[in-house]
C-alpha positions, 0 to 999 in steps of 0.5 A: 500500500502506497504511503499516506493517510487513509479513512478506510472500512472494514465489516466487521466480524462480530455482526456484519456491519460497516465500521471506520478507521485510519490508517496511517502508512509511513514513506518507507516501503511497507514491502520489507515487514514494518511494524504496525502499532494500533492506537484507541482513542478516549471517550468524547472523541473518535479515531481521528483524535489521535491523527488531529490531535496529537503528531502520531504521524510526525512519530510514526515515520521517524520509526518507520511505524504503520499506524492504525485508529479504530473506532471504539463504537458505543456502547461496546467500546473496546469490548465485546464487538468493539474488541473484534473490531480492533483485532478485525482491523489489525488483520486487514492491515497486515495484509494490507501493508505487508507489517511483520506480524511479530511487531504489531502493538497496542497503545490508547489512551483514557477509555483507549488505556482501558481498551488497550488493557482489555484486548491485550490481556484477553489476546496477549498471543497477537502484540509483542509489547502494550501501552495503556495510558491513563487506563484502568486494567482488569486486575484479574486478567493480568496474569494474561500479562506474562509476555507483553511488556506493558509501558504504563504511562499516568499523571498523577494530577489527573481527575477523570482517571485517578492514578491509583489505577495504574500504581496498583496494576503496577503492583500487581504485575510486580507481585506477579513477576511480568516485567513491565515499565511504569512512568508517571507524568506531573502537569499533564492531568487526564489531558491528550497532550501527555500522548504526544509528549510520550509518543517518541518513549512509547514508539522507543519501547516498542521498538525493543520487542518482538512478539513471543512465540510458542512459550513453554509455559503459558497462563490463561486467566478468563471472566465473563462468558466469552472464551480468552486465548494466550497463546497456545491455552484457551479457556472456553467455558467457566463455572461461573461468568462471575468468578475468574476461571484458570489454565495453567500450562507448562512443557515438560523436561520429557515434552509432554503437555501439563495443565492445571486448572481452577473453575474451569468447565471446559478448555483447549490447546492448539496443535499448531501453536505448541513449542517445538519440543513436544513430542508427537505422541505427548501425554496431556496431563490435567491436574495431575491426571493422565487425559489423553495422548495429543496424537490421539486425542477424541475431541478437536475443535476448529482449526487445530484446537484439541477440545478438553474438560478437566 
């Protein structure tokens, strides 16, 4: 795709209908994989903010940066529809302009940090690196973390979204051992202009990181009614929409497969996505109990999905 500054659609998968964005493409030739960074914008605005109201494009081609806006459509936001849009557009760009797949990014600010926070801990398996800004995690969900290096960027003035939102994500990622960087700003408040002033140390921590593949050890933390998948673990069905349902899952010194699980009804690992070291005929092991052998495994999913109930 040639360089510019694009208003473009996709149809959205969640429920057919037609929904914008902006994209940005940078001079360079898209042609040798650049990386792509998805950027959500606040509540009261839409996905120009962040192309009119902060120098995102300036930014973006000093480090040869693919950029693209979606719209967080109300009343979802950055959840539910509004979740697969932001995933639905980050496909349609890669293909778009040929972006390395294992450098594409989150960052958003306000409802965006929120938003970033959300789609990230419920796929951390598609960005290599994530940053919320002036945003507000769901604590429980940050296990989901392990690899995607969050830059947390808050003011400590600001009204709208108070700080204790971020220092206390913070701790938490600290208490969890997830590596991850904090910052805190003076004078800025709950105001856009922090993202512009941040944008060179947002595109600059981005740069240092590569999305991780096929971990040996994974960890899937789901609420709500709706599957969450890291990596090659998926939670599909909890006990209980209202209480955290887990997946841990680790390869053994013999290449098999051990998974252990809290409030889980029923959950899957991918074939295709496992590290290289397990072995064809692998014992899944749940909760200490023999399952099954991966190679003759009963219950399959969609694609290469291997279906399982504790």
């Amino acid at each position: 795709m040639r360089p510019g500054d694009y208003q473009l659609t996709i149809e959205s998968s969640a429920d057919g209908c037609t929904q914008p964005f902006r994209l940005f493409v940078p001079q360079a030739s898209c042609s040798d994989g650049k990386p792509l960074v998805l950027a959500l914008h606040g509540r009261g605005v839409d996905h120009n903010a962040w192309f009119d109201l902060t120098p995102v494009k300036q930014v973006a081609q000093e480090h040869g940066y693919v950029v693209a806006a979606p719209l967080g459509r109300p009343p979802s936001y950055y959840a539910d529809a509004g979740e697969q849009d932001v995933l639905d557009i980050r496909s349609k760009v890669i293909q778009l302009c040929d972006v390395d797949p294992r450098r594409v990014y989150l960052t958003g600010h306000s409802m965006g940090g929120w938003g970033t926070w959300n789609v990230a801990l419920r796929n951390p398996h598609l960005f290599a690196a994530v940053c919320p800004m002036s945003g507000m995690a769901p604590i429980t969900l940050l296990p989901n973390a392990r690899y995607l290096s969050p830059l947390l960027i808050h003011d400590v003035g600001d009204d709208v979204v108070p700080v204790c939102y971020s220092r206390n994500a913070a701790q938490q990622l600290a208490q969890l051992g997830i590596s991850f960087c904090y910052r805190e700003e003076i004078g800025y408040g709950h105001s856009s202009s922090m993202i512009g002033d941040n944008l060179d140390r947002v595109l600059s921590w981005f740069n240092n990181h590569r999305l991780v593949t096929q971990p040996p050890v994974v960890g899937c933390v789901a609420t709500g009614h709706t599957p969450v998948t890291t990596y090659w673990v998926r939670v599909t069905k909890a006990f209980s929409p209202d209480v955290p349902a887990s997946v841990s899952g680790r390869i053994t010194a013999t290449g098999d497969i051990s998974l252990t699980t809290s409030l889980v009804c029923e959950m899957a690992i991918n074939r295709s996505d496992l590290p290289s070291r397990v072995r064809p005929d692998a014992t899944i092991e749940i909760n200490g109990r023999a399952a099954c052998s991966i190679g003759n495994s009963d219950s399959s999913g969609a694609d290469d999905w291997i279906v399982l109930e504790p």
